[in-house]
C-alpha positions as CSV (number, residue, x, y, z in Angstrom):
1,X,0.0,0.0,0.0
2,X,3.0,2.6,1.0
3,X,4.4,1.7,-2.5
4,X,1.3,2.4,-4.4
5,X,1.2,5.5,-2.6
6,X,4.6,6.5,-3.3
7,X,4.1,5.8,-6.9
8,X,0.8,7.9,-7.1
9,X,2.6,10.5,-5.5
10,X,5.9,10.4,-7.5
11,X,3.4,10.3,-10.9
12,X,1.9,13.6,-10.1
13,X,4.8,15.2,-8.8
14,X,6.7,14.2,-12.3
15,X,3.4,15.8,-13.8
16,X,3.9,18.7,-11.8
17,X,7.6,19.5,-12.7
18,X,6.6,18.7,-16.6
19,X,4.1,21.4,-16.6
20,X,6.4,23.8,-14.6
21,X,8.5,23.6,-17.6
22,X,6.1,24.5,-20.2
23,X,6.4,28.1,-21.6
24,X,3.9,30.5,-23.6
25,X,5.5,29.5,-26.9
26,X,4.7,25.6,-26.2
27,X,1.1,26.2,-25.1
28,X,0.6,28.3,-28.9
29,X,2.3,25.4,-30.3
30,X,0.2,23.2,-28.8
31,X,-3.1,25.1,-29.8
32,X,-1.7,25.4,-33.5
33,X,-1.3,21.5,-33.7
34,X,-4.3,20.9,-31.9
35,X,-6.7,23.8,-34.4
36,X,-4.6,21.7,-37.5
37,X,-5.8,18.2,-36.1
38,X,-9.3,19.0,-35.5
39,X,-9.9,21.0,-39.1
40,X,-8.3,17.6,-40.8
41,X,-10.5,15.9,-38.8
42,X,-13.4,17.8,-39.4
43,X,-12.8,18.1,-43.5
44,X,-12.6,14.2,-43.5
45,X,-15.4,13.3,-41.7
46,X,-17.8,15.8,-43.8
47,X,-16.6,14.2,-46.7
48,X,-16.5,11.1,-48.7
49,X,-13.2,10.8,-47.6
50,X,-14.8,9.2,-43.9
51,X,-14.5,5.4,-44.8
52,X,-11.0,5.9,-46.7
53,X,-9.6,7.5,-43.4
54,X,-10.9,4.4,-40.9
55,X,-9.2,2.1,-43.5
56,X,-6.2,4.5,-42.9
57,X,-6.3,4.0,-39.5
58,X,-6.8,0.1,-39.4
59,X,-3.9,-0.5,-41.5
60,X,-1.6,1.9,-39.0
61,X,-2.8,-0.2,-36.3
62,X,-2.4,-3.3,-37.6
63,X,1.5,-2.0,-38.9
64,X,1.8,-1.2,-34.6
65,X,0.5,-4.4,-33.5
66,X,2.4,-6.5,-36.1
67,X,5.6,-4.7,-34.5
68,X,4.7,-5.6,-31.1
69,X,3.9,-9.2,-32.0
70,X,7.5,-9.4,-34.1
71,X,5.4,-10.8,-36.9
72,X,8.2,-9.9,-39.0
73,X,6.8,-10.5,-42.7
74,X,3.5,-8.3,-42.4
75,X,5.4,-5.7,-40.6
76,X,7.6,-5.5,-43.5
77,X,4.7,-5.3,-46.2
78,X,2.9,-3.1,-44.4
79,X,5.9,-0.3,-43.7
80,X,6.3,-0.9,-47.6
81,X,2.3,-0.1,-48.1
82,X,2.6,2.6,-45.9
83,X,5.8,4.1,-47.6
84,X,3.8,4.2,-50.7
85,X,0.2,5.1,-49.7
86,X,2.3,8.6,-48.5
87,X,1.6,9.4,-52.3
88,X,-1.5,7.9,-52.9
89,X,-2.9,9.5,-49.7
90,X,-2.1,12.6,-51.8
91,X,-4.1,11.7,-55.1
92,X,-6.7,10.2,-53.2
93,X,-7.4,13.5,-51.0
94,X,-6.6,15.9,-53.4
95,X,-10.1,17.6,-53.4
96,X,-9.7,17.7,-49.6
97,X,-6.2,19.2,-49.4
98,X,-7.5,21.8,-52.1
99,X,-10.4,22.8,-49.8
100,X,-8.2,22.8,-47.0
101,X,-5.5,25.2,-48.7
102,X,-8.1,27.3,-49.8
103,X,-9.4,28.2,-46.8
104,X,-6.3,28.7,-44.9
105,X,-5.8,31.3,-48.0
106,X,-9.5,32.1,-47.6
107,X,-10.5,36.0,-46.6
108,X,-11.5,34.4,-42.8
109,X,-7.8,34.7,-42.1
110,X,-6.5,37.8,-42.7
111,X,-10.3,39.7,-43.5
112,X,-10.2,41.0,-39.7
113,X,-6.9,43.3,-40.6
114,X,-9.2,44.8,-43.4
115,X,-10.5,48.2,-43.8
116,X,-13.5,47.4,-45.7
117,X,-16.1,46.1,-44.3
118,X,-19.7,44.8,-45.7
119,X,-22.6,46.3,-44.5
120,X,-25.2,43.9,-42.9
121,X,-27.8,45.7,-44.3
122,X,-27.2,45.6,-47.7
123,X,-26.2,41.4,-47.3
124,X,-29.8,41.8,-45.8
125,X,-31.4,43.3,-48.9
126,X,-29.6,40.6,-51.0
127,X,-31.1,37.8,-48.7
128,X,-34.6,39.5,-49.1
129,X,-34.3,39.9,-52.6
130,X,-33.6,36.0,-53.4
131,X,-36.0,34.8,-50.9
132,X,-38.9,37.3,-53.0
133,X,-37.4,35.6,-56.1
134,X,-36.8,32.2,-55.0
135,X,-40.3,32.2,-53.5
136,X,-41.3,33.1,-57.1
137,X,-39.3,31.1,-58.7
138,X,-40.8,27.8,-57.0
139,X,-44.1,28.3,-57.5
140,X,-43.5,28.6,-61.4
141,X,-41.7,25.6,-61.1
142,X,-38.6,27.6,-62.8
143,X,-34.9,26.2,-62.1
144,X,-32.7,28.1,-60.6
145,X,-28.9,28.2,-59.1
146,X,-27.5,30.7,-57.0
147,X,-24.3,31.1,-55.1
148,X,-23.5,33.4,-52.1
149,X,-19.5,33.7,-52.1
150,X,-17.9,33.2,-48.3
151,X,-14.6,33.6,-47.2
152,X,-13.2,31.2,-50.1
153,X,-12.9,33.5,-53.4
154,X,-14.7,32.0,-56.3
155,X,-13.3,34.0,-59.4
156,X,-12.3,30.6,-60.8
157,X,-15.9,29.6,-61.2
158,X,-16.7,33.2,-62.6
159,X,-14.4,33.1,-65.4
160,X,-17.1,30.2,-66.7
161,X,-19.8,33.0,-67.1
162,X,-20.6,36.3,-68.2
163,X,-19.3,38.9,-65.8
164,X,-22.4,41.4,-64.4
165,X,-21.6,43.3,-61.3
166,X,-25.1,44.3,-60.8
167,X,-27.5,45.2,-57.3
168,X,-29.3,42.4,-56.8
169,X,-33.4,42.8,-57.1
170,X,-36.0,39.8,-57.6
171,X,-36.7,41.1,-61.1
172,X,-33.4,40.8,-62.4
173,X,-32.8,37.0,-60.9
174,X,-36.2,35.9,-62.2
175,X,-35.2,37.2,-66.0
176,X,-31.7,36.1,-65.3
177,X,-33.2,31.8,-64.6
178,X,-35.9,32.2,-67.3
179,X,-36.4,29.3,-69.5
180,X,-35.5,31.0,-72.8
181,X,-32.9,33.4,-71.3
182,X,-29.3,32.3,-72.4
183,X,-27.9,32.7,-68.8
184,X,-30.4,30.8,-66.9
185,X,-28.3,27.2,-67.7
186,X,-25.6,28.2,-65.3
187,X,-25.0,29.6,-61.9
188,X,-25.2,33.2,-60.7
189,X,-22.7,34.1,-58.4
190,X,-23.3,36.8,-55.5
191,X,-20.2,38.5,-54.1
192,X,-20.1,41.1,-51.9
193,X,-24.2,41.4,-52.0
194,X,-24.1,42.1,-55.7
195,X,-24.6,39.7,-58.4
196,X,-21.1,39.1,-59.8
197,X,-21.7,36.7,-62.7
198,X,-24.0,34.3,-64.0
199,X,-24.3,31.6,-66.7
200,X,-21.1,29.6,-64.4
201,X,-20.9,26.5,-64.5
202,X,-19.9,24.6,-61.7
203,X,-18.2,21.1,-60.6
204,X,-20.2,18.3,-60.4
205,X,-20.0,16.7,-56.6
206,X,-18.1,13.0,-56.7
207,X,-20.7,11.8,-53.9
208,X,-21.7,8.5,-54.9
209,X,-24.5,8.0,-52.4
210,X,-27.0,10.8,-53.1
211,X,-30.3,10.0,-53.5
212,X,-31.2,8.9,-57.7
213,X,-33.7,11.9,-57.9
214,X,-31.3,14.3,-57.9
215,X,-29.9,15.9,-61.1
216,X,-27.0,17.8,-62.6
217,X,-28.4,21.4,-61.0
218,X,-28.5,19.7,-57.5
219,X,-25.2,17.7,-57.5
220,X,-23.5,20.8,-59.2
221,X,-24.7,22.8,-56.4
222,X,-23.7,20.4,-53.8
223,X,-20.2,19.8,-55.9
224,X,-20.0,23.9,-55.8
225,X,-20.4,23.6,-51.6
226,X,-17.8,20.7,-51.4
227,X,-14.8,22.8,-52.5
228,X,-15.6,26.2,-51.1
229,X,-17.2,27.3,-48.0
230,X,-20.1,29.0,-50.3
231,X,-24.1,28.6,-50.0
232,X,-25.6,27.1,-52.6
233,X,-29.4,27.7,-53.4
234,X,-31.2,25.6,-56.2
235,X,-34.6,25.7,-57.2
236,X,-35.8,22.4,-59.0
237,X,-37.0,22.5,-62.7
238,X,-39.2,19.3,-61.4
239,X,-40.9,20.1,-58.5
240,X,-40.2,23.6,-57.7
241,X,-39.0,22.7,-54.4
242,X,-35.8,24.9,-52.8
243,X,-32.6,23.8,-51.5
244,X,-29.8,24.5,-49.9
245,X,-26.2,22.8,-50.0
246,X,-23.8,23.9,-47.0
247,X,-20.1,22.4,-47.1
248,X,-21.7,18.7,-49.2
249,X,-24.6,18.6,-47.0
250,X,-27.7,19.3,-48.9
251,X,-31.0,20.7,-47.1
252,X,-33.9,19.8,-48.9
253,X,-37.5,21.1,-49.2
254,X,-37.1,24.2,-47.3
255,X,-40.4,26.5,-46.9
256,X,-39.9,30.8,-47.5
257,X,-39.6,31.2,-43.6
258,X,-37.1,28.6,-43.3
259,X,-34.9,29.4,-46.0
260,X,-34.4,33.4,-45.2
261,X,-34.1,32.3,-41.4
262,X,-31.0,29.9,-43.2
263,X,-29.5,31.9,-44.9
264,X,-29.9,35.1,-42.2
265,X,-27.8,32.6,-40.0
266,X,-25.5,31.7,-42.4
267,X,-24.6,35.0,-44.2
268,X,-25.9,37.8,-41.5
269,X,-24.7,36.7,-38.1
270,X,-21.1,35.7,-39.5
271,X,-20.7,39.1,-40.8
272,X,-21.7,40.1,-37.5
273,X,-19.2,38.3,-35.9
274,X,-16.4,39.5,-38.5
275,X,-17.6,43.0,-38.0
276,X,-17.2,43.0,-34.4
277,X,-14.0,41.3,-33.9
278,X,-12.6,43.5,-36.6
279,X,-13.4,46.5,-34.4
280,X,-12.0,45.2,-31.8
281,X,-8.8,44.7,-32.8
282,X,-8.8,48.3,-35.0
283,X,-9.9,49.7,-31.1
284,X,-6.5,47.7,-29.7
285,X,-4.3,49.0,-32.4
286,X,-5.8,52.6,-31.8
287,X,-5.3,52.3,-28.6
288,X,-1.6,51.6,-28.7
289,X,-1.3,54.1,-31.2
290,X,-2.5,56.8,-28.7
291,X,-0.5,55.3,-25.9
292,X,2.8,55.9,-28.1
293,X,1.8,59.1,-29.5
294,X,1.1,60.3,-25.9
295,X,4.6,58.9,-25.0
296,X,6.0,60.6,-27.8
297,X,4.9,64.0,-26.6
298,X,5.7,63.5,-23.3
299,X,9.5,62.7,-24.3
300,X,9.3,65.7,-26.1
């Protein structure tokens, strides 16, 4: 029992002397590693990429056991699997490592150390505006595809269509989607509460396991939502019913309140957020700018 004791108490003063030594720069790399970890984690699992990943995982620990258990001959093939999957793991999550890029290059990052901020109000017209037309839109049965740009850029997808740049009203989206219209194929793009483009075409998703009544508008819309952080709204041709695909998850058969209460929370509130935490830091840096001006004088 005294040696138990001893042993508890020699564990947690070992623990204690560890953590003495940790300094601020190890707890931010430990954050950093831990943010990376969880948004590879996260990408994976809202992808098709989930079931690839577990199989990932087996066969690393299957390649520890096999070490443990000196079974000498798998351990070998499966370091030499393992040496090579490094490069298929590549190919094979290629759409996944682009998303992820992106995003780390996305506006979210370096957006709050920006002068120019969006009005909520005018995202807030642009929401009312495609709900009116939407609304519309489904009860005429008319299809329709419309894409709200995030923090992820989407002038790649722009350069497919015909360029715009024009306020966005219900009038102009329901003559933009209009059966004989030679635009109303392809995607409009909104950026920065303004329709951007339109006529885009878009990638199709790779999602195997959506359901067989869904057709190229839908699974371009979810493809669109799969590689960019962007929200997707489609209107079917078929039954008139509105959507809405958010990061490859597609909500389906949304009624008008629903969809503006969406797409409020989606596009409103996290301008909100990016509008209040860029004032905050633009209050910190004026603040320190006073400080040193007042130093400044005062050294005069």
């Amino acid at each position: 029992m005294v040696n138990v004791m001893s042993g508890v108490a020699g564990f947690f003063q070992d623990i204690g002397s560890l953590i003495s030594t940790i300094g601020f720069a190890d707890i931010v790399d430990i954050l950093i590693v831990t943010y990376l970890i969880y948004m590879v984690i996260d990408l994976i699992r809202k992808t098709s990429s989930y079931n690839l990943a577990k199989g990932l995982f087996i066969l690393l620990i299957a390649l520890w056991l096999s070490g443990i258990f000196h079974l000498t001959m798998i351990n070998y093939i499966l370091r030499k699997a393992v040496e090579i999957g490094l490069i298929a793991l590549v190919i094979l999550f290629q759409p996944e490592l682009r998303k992820l890029l992106a995003k780390m290059g996305s506006r979210k990052f370096y957006g709050f150390f920006s002068s120019k901020e969006q009005d909520s109000t005018e995202i807030e017209a642009a929401i009312t505006q495609t709900v009116l037309a939407c609304d519309q839109m489904s009860k005429t049965k008319t299809g329709a595809l419309i894409i709200f740009e995030r923090n992820i850029m989407l002038n790649d997808i722009m350069t497919t269509g015909t360029i715009i740049d024009a306020d966005i009203t219900a009038e102009l989206l329901k003559n933009i989607f209009y059966p004989k219209a030679p635009l109303h194929d392809g995607a409009v793009i909104i950026k920065k509460a303004r329709i951007a483009a339109a006529g885009c075409v878009l990638p199709l998703t790779s999602n195997n396991n959506l359901s067989k009544d869904l057709g190229m508008r839908h699974r371009a819309g979810i493809g669109a939502s799969e590689q960019s952080d962007a929200i997707v709204v489609i209107v079917s041709e078929e039954t008139g019913a509105i959507s809405v695909a958010i990061e490859g998850m597609l909500k389906r058969n949304l009624d008008k309140q629903t969809f503006e209460k969406l797409l409020r929370n989606e596009l409103v509130q996290e301008e909100i957020k990016k509008n209040t935490a860029s004032e905050l830091i633009s209050r910190i840096f004026d603040k320190r700018k006073v400080n040193g001006d007042e130093a400044e004088e005062k050294n005069k």
